[in-house]
C-alpha positions as CSV (number, residue, x, y, z in Angstrom):
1,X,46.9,119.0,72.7
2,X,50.5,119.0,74.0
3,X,52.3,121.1,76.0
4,X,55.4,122.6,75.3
5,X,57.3,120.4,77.4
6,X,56.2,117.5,76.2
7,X,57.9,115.7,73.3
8,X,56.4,114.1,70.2
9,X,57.4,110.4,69.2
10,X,59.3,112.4,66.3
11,X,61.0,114.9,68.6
12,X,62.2,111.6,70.4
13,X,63.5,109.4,68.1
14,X,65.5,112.7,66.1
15,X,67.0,112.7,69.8
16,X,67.7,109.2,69.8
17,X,69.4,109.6,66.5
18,X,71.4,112.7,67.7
19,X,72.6,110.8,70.8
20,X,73.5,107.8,68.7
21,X,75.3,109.8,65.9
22,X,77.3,111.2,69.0
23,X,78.3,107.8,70.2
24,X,79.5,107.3,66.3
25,X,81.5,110.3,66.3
26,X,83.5,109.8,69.7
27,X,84.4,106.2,68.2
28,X,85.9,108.3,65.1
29,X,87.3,110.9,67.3
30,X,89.3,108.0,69.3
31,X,90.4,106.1,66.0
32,X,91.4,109.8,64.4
33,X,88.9,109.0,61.5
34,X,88.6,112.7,60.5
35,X,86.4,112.6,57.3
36,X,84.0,110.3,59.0
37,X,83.7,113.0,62.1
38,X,83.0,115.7,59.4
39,X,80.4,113.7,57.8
40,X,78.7,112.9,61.4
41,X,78.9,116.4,62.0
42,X,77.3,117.5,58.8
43,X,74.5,115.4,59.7
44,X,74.0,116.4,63.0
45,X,73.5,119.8,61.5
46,X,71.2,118.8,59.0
47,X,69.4,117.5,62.1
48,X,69.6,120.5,63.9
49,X,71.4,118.8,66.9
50,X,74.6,120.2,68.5
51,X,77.7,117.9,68.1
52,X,79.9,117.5,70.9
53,X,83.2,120.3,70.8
54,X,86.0,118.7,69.3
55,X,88.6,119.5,72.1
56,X,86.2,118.3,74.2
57,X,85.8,115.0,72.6
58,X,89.7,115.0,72.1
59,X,90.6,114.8,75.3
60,X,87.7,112.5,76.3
61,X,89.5,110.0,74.1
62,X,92.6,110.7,75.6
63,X,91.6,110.2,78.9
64,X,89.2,107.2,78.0
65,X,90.6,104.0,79.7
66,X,93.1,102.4,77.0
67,X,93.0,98.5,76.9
68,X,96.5,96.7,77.8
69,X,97.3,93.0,77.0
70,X,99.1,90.6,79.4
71,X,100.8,87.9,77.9
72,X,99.7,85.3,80.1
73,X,102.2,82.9,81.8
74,X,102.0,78.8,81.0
75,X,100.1,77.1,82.8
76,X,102.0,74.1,84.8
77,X,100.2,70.7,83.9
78,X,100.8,67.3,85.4
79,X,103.4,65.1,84.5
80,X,103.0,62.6,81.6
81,X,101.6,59.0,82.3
82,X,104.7,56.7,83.4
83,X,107.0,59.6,84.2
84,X,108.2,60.4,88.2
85,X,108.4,63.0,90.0
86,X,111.5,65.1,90.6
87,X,112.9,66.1,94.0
């Protein structure tokens, strides 16, 4: 018999879901996907699991690390075949 603290396989993979479907949400929360947060949402209520508040998860994303591009610079290759150097 278990004991209240311990978990059945079931009650650990509807966790594993919940945890997942709130991974999925902050994605939508960062890309401002609105209907696609309110449908994860719906289902973590159907599930019984607590979503993540949205100012919360709003200014997660706005704090998250943003990725920046570098144009990089040309690289300097040898001369051609035949050609000489220049002072």
């Amino acid at each position: 018999m278990l004991n209240k603290e311990e978990k059945t396989y079931e009650d650990m993979q509807r966790d594993a879901y919940a945890e997942a479907l709130r991974r999925e949400r902050a994605g939508y929360v960062m890309r401002k996907l609105d209907d696609r947060v309110k449908a994860v949402d719906a289902e973590l209520k159907r599930l019984g699991a607590s979503s993540p508040a949205a100012p919360a998860s709003e200014e997660q994303a706005d704090s998250a690390p943003r990725e920046t591009a570098v144009e990089s610079k040309p690289r300097r290759t040898a001369a051609p075949r035949g050609a000489k150097a220049k002072d």
